[in-house]
N, C-alpha and C positions, 0 to 999 in steps of 0.2 A: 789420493794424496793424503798424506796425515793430517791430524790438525791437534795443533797444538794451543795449551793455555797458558796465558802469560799472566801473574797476577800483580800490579803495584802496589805498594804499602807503604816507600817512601818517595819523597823527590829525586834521588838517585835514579831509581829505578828508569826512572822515564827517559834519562840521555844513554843509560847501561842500556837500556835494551829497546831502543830505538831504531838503531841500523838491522839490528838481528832478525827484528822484526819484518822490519821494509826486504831483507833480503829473503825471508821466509814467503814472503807474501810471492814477489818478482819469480817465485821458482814454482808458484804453483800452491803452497801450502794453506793450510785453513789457518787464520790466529785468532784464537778468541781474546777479549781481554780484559781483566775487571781491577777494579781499584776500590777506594774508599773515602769518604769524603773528607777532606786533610786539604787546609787552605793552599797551604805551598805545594804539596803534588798539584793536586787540580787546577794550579794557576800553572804550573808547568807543562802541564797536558795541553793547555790551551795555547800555552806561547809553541811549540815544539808541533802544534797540530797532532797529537796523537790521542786516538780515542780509545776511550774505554768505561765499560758499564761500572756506574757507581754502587757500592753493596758495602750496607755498615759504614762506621766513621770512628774516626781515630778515638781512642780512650783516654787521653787527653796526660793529665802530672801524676794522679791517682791510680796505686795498683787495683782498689775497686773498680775506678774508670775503665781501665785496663782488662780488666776481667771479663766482667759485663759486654763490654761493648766488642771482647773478640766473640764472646758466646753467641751473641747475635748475630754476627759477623757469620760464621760458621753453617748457622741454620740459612741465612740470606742464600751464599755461595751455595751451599747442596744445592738448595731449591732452583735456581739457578744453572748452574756448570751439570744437573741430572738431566737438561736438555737435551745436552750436546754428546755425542762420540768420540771422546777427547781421548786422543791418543800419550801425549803426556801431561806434566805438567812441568814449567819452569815458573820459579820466583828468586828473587832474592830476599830469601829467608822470611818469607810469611806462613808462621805460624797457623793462623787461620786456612788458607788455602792448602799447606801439606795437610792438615788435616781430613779437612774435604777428601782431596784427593786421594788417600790413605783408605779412607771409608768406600769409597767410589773404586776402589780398587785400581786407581791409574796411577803409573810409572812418573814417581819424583826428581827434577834435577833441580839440584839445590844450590844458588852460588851465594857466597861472605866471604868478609874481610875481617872481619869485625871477631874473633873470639872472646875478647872482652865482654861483647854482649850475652853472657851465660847464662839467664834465663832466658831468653828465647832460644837460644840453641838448643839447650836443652830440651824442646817442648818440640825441636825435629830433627832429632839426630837418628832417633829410631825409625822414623819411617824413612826418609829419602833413599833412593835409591844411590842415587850419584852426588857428591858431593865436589863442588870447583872450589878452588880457591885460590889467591897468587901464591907464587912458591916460596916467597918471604916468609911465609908462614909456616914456622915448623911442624911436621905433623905432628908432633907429640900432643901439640894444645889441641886438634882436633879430636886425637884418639882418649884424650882425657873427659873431654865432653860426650863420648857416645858416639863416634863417628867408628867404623872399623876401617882397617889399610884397602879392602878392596874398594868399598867406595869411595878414594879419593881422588882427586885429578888435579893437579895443578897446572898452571899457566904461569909463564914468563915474563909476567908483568905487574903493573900496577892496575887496578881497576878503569881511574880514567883516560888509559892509553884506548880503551873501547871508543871514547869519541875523540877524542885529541887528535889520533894521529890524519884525517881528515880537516883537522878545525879550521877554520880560518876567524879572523874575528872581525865583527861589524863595527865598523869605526863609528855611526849611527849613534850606538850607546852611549859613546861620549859623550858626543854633541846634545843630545838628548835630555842629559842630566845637568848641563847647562856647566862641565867640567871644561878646565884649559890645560888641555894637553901637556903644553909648554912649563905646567906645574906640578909639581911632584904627588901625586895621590894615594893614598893609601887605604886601604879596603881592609876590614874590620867584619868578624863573622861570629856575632854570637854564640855558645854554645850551644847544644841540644840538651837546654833544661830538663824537658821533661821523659828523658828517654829511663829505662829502667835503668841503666848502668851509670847513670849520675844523680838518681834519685837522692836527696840528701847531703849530696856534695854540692849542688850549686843551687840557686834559685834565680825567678825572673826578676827580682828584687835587686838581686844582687850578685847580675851577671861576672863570671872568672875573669873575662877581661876587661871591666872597668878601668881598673887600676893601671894597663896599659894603654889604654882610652886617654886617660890623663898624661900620661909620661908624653905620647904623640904633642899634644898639646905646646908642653913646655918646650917644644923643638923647635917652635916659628910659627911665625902669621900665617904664610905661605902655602904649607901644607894642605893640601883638600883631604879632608877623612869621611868618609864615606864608610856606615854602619849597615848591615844587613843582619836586620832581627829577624828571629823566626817566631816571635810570642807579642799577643800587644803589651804586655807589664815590662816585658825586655823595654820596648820602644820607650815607656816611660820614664821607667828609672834610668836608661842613659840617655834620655834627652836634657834630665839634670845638672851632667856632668858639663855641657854649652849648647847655647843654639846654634852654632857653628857647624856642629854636627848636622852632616845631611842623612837623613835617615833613606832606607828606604822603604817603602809601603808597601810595595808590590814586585810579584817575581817578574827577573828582567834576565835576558842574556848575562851572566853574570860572569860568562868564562872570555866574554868580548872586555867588560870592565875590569877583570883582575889583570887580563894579558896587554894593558895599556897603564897599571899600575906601577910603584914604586917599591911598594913593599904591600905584603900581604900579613893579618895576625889574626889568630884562630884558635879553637879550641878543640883541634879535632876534625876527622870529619872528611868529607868529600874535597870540599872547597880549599883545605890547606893542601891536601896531595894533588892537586886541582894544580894551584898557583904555582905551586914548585915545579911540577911537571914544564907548565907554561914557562919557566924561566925566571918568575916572579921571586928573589927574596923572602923566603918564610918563615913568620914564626906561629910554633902550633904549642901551645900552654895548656894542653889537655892534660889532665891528674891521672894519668897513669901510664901502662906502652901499649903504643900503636906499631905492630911489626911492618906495616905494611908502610911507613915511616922511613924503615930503614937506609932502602937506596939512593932514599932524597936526603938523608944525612951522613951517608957519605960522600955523598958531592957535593955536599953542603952548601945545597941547594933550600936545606930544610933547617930548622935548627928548634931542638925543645928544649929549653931552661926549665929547671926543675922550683926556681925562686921567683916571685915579682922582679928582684933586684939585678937577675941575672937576664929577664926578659928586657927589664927598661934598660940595660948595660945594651943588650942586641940591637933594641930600636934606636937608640943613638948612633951606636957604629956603623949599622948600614943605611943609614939615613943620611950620614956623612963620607959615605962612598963616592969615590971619582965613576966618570960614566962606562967607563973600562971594566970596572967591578961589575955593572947590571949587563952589558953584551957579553960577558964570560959568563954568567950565570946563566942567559939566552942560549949558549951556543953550548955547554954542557949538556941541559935541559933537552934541548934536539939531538943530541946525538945518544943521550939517555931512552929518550922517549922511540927515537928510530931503532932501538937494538930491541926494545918489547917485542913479544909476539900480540896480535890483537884477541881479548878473550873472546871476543865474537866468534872466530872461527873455533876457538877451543869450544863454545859452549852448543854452534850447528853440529858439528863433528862429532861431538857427544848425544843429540839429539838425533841424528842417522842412526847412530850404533842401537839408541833404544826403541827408534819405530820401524 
């Protein structure tokens, strides 16, 4: 039986390829698995129960950090993954590991969403053998980065219909956080300060969504808002903004808290196509275009303002929505989310063809 390497590099990765996993393992298959030390992966590995050897640690807001710490990175994984008889390898777009594996001479399957992110693509667009992607995404933006038409494959979906269309959520988490149900919640997701592709454009100083932090505010007592930073200086500088604000500290079910929310506001990222999926009202204020965005605003389910003043217009209007408005959104959201194909199977299906 093969055996395959799975390597994480972000918190996505660990619910992306969780089931794929489990289903690899139930048929027989070897998985190896390694990651890197990154507070929010590794607190999600723990909640989620999935293991995997830790090797290197994230290079932090600095392209030197960045640098350095995949170099290392690189050298860890050989020494490492030259154990094993690793028939391929799967990530979502780690650099460091197509590398390895590039060297090591083992067969790449590469999945993103993300083209925007073009330095890292760029750093494996040459080696991977296969490349996944949703179909939202046109190929031209791959073929411009270095990807050729044979290597491509797309899927019929959004990324997190891979766990979604199983979900169910723990009502637990509510309870937990010490929230009342019976009051309208809104969930708040920092951006990804330190990623290369927003380097310069934001800081943890002076998170992008602040300013709708405040507008939630002006709307009523009532409100629970609830912040999920992913930096401790995030935590700080919007803890400024009131202490009403519940922060959170630690990674939690966070797909159980968005799908008992009222609205969701974001900068991007997993968790706004997350929420929309879920049914949840969204707003996503990320500085540029996210294609994979798109199907959640046409059913606007999603919604990006390209101003503050057209974001705080949003958060008012749907904030002021009858209860009709949020079950329509529910019930779009499921009959969107049921028509996806699951990438799980596109990404097994691709893994037969190469071992």
């Amino acid at each position: 039986m093969p055996t395959i390497w799975v390597d994480f590099v972000a918190p996505k990765d660990v619910v992306f390829f969780k089931n794929m996993m489990e289903r690899l393992e139930n048929r027989g298959d070897t998985v190896i698995a390694t990651t890197r030390k990154f507070r929010e992966l590794n607190e999600l590995m723990r909640l989620n129960n999935v293991k995997a050897e830790i090797l290197g640690s994230y290079g932090g807001g600095t392209l030197k950090g960045k640098l350095v710490e995949g170099a290392k990175r690189i050298v860890k994984l050989a020494e490492y993954i030259s154990r094993f008889d690793i028939d391929v390898l799967v990530s979502y777009c780690s650099p460091e590991a197509a590398r390895v594996a590039f060297g090591l001479q083992i067969p790449i399957i590469n999945i993103y969403d993300a083209p925007h992110a073009v330095k890292q693509i760029l750093l494996i667009s040459q080696l991977v053998d296969v490349h996944l992607s949703p179909k939202c995404i046109p190929e031209e933006e791959w073929l411009k980065l270095g990807f050729k038409p044979e290597q491509l494959i797309f899927y019929d979906a959004i990324d997190p219909a891979a766990w979604l269309k199983n979900f169910s959520p723990n009502k637990m988490v509510i309870k937990n956080l010490g929230l009342n149900p019976d009051k309208k919640i809104v969930v708040v997701r920092a951006e990804e300060a330190f990623a290369s592709y927003l380097l310069g454009k934001t800081s943890d100083d002076n998170p992008l969504i602040a300013p709708l932090i405040k507008e939630v505010f002006k709307l009523g007592e009532g409100l629970q808002i609830i912040v999920l930073t992913r930096y401790g200086r995030q935590k700080s500088s919007l803890r400024k903004l009131s202490r009403k604000i519940i922060i959170i500290e630690h990674v939690i079910d966070t797909a159980s808290l968005i799908s008992n929310s009222t609205l969701f506001i974001g900068a991007g990222g997993t968790m706004s196509i997350e929420a929309a999926l879920l049914g949840i009202p969204t707003i996503s204020f990320f500085p540029g275009r996210l294609y994979y965005e798109d199907p959640l605003i046409k059913e606007k389910l999603l919604h990006h303002p390209k101003t503050v003043d057209e974001a705080k217009r949003l958060i008012k209007e749907i904030l002021n929505q009858p209860k009709e408005y949020f079950d329509k959104c529910k019930k779009k959201a499921r009959l969107l989310l049921d028509s996806m194909e699951n990438p799980t199977d596109r990404i097994i299906e691709t893994i037969d063809k190469i071992v």
